[in-house]
VOGU-3710 file (C-alpha; in Angstrom, 3 decimals, decimal comma):
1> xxxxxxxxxx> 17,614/67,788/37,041  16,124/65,141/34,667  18,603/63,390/31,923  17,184/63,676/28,432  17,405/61,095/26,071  18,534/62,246/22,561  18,736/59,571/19,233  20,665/60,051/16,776  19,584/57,634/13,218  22,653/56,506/11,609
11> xxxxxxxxxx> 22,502/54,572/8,297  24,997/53,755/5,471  25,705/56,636/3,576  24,800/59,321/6,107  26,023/62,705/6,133  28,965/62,469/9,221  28,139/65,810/9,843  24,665/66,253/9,755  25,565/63,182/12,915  28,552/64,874/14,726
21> xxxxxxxxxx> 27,638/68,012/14,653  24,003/67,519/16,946  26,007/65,130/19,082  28,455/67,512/19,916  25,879/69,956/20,828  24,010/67,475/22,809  27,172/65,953/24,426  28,883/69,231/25,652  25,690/70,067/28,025  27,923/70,312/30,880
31> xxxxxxxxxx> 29,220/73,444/29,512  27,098/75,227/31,570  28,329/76,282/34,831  24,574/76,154/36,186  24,751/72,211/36,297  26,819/69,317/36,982  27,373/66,278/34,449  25,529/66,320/31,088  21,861/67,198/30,660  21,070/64,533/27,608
41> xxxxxxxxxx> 21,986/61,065/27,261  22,664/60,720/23,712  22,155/57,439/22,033  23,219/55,901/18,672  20,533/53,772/16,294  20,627/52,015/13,133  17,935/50,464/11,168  19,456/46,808/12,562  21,638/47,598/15,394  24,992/47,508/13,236
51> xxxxxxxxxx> 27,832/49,408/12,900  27,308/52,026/9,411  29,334/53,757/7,133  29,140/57,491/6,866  28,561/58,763/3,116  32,582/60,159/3,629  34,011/57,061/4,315  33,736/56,628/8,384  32,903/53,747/9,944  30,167/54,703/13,442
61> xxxxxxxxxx> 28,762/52,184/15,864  25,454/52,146/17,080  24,331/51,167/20,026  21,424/49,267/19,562  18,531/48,920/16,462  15,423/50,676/16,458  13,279/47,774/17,509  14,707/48,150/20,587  14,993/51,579/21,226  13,883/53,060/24,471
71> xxxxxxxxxx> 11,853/55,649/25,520  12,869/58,955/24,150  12,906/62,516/24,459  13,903/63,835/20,704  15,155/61,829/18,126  17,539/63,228/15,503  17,397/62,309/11,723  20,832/63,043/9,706  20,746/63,186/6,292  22,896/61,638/3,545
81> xxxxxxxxxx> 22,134/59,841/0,289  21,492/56,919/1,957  17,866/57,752/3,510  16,647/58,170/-0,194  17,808/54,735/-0,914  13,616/52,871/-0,345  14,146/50,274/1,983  16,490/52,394/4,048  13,529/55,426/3,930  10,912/52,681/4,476
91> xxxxxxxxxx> 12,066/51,360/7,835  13,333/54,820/9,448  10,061/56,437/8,080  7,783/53,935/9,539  9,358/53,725/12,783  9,456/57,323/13,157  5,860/57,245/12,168  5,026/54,413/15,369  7,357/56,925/17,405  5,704/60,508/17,223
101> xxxxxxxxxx> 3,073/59,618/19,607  5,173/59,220/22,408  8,141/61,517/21,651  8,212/65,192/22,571  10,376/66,227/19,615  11,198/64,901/15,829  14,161/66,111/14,467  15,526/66,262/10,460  19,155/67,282/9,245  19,194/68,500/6,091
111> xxxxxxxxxx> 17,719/66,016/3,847  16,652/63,579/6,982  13,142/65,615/5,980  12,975/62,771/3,329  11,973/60,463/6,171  9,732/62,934/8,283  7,926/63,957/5,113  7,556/60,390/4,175  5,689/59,276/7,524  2,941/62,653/6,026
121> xxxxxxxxxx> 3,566/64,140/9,546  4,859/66,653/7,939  1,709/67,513/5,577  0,733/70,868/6,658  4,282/72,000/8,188  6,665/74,031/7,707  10,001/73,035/6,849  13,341/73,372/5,394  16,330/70,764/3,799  19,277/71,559/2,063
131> xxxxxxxxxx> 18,711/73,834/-0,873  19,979/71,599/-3,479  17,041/69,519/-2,735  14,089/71,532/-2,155  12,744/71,237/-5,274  12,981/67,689/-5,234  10,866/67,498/-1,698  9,165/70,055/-2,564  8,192/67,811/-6,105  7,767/64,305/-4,140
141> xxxxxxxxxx> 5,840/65,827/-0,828  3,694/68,683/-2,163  1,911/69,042/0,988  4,878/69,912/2,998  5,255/73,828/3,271  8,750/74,333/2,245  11,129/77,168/3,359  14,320/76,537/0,953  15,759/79,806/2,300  15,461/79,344/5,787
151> xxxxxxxxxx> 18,502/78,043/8,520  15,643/76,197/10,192  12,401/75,503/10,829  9,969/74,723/14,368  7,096/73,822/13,515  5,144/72,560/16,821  6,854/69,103/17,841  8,748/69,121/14,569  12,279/70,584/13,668  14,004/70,689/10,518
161> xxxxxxxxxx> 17,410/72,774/9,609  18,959/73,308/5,976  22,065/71,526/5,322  25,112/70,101/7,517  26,224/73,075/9,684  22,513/74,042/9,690  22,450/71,226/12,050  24,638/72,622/14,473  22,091/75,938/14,400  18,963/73,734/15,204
171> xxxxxxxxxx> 20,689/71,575/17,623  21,677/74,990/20,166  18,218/75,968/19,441  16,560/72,947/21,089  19,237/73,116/24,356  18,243/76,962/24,104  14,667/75,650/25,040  15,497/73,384/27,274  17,910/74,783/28,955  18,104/78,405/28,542
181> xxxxxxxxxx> 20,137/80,811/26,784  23,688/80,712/28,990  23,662/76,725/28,697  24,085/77,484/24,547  25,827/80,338/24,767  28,423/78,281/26,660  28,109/75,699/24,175  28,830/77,292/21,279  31,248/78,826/22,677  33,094/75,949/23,544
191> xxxxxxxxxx> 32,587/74,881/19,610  33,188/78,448/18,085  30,127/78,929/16,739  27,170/81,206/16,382  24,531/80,604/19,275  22,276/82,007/16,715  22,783/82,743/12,800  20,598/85,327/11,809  19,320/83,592/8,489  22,034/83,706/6,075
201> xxxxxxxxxx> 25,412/82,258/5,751  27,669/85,146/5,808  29,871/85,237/9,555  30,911/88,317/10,539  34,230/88,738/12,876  32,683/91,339/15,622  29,511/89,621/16,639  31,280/86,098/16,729  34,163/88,081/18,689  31,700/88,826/21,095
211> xxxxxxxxxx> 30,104/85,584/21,588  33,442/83,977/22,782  34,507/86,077/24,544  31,528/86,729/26,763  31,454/85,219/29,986  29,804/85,644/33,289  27,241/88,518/33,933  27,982/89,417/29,573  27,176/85,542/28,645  22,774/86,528/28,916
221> xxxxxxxxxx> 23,713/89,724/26,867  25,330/88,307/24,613  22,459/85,701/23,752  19,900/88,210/23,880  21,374/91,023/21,641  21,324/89,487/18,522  17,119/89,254/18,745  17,016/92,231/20,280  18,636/95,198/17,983  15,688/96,820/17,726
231> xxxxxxxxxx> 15,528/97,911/21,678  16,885/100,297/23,272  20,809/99,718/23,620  21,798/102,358/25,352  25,422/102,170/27,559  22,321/103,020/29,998  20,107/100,188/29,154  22,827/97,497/28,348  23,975/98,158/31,795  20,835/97,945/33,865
241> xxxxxxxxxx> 19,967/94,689/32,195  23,480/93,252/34,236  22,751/94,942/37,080  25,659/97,289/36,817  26,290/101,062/36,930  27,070/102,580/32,773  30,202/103,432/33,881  31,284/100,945/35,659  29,441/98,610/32,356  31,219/100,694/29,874
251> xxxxxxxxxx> 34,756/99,811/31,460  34,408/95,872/31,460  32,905/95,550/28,547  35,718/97,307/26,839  38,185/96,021/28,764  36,524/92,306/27,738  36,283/93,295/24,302  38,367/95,904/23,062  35,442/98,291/22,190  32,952/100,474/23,355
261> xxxxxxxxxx> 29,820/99,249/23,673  27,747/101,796/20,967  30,814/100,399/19,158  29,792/96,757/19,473  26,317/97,391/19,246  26,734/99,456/16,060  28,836/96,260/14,738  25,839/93,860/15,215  23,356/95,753/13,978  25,639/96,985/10,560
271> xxxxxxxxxx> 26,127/92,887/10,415  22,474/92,143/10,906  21,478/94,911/8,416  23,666/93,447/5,722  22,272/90,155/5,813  18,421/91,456/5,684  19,511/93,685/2,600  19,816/90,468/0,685  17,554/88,043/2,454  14,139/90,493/2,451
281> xxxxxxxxxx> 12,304/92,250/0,661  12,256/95,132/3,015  13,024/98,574/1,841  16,700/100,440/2,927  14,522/102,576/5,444  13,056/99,666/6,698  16,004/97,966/7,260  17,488/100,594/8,746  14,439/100,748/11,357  14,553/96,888/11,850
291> xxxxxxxxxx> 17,828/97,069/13,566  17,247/99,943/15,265  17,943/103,191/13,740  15,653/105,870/14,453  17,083/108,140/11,322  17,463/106,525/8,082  19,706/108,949/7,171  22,523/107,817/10,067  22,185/104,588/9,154  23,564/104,881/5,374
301> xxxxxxxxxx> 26,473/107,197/7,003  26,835/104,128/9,375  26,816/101,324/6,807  28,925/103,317/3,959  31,270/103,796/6,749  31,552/100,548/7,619  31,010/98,622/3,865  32,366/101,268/2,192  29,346/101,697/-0,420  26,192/102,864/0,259
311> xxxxxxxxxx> 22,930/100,032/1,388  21,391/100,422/-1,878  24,904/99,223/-4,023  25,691/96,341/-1,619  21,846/95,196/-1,916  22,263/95,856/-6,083  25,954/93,731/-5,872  25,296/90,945/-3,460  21,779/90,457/-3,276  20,124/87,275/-5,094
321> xxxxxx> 16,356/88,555/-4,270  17,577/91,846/-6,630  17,411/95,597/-6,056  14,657/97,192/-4,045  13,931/100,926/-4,026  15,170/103,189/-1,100
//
């Protein structure tokens, strides 16, 4: 299989995590038990080829300067105070602006969108940045279509995620793509993190739980539930998706994760529910539907059960967006 070649930007005053965090992703490709050595080769540039200090205090090589970069696959733009500083923003938006031709994927951390949005590639898009600065984006690029609430953005061959750990989040996305659900599962796994946030920034124990702990024949499950709580999730249907009989399903997964499996499932879609309460603007029974509940009704027994007040109080408690009827 072909070796990918990732870039990372690095600059003085960069983010280190809005850096690490994508290069760990990128790095830990082997993860996967489908391949053998790494999947990306994962390069370091700065504007001139010199070593840079992160906005924290550490001091990163790079590997070469963006003259003389090579061909490339994706290139990765952290953010940090220093792309906002103009010459800094002037080179690494005009050479991202002589690269896009001839790379399959641009890629912004955070407030990196300061550079994407300055080459006007991004006129027309959809994007996101770190919320303390969408309304200055949003102020300086007016043609960008920002998304302040969103974890990230894809936007044809342009990705942007909210802030620092957001970058983690894009970064399994794009390995996701290239590489299929297992290969991320397997990687963020191996980093103890969600494969896939559902929007918000609230982690909840059980569906992390079962992330990490799933492994062979569970590892596909446990990528695709998290889209998916809307289907039927049956022990029955759960079970013929591993090719496995429901009882003989029911016992490993409990024995791999100390619950039933309506147990689990109820768990995800309880933690799903909560975060759409106070992300959307959808009604309780439409919530409730969202995730899979047939009867409105069992699903405020469900969530009181489990929250210990009813949808409607932890919407009117928690929610920014404010109370909606139902």
């Amino acid at each position: 299989m072909s070796v990918r070649t990732v870039a990372l930007l690095g600059y003085d005053g960069v983010n280190a995590l809005d850096f690490t965090g994508p290069h760990e992703v990128f790095t830990s490709s082997e993860a996967s038990a489908d391949r053998e050595g790494p999947a990306y080769r994962v390069i370091c540039l700065s504007p001139d080829g010199q070593p840079f200090r992160s906005r924290s205090g550490l001091l990163l090589a790079a590997e070469g300067a963006l003259a003389d970069a090579p061909d490339l696959d994706t290139i990765v733009v952290p953010g940090g105070p220093g792309i906002r500083e103009p010459e800094t923003l002037a080179v690494i938006s005009g050479w991202l602006g002589e690269r896009a031709g001839r790379t399959r994927r641009l890629v912004s951390v955070c407030t990196g969108l300061y550079a994407l949005a300055a080459t006007g590639l991004m006129d027309g898009r959809r994007a996101t940045t770190h919320w303390s600065h969408a309304a200055d984006l949003a102020r300086r690029f007016p043609a960008v279509k920002l998304e302040a609430d969103a974890i990230f953005v894809r936007d044809g061959a342009f990705s942007t995620s909210a802030g620092i750990t957001a970058g983690i989040d894009l970064a399994l996305a794009l390995v996701e793509e290239d590489l299929g659900p297992s290969t991320a599962l397997a990687i963020a796994r191996s980093l103890v993190v969600y494969v896939r946030r559902s929007g918000g920034q609230t982690q909840y124990s059980d569906p992390l739980r079962f992330q990490t702990r799933a492994t062979g024949r569970f590892a596909d499950l446990a990528a695709w539930l998290p889209a998916n709580l809307a289907a039927d999730l049956s022990v029955e249907a759960l079970a013929q998706r591993v090719n496995c009989s429901p009882r003989h399903f029911a016992r490993l997964f409990k024995e791999a994760f100390g619950a039933a499996p309506g147990e689990f499932v109820e768990a995800l879609r309880l933690a799903e529910a909560a975060e759409r309460l106070l992300k959307s603007a959808l009604t309780v029974d439409a919530v409730a539907a969202s995730v899979g509940y047939g009867s409105a009704d069992v699903f405020r027994r469900a969530f009181e059960r489990r929250f210990s007040v009813s949808p409607s109080q932890y919407r009117e408690h928690f929610s920014t967006v404010g109370a909606i009827a139902g």
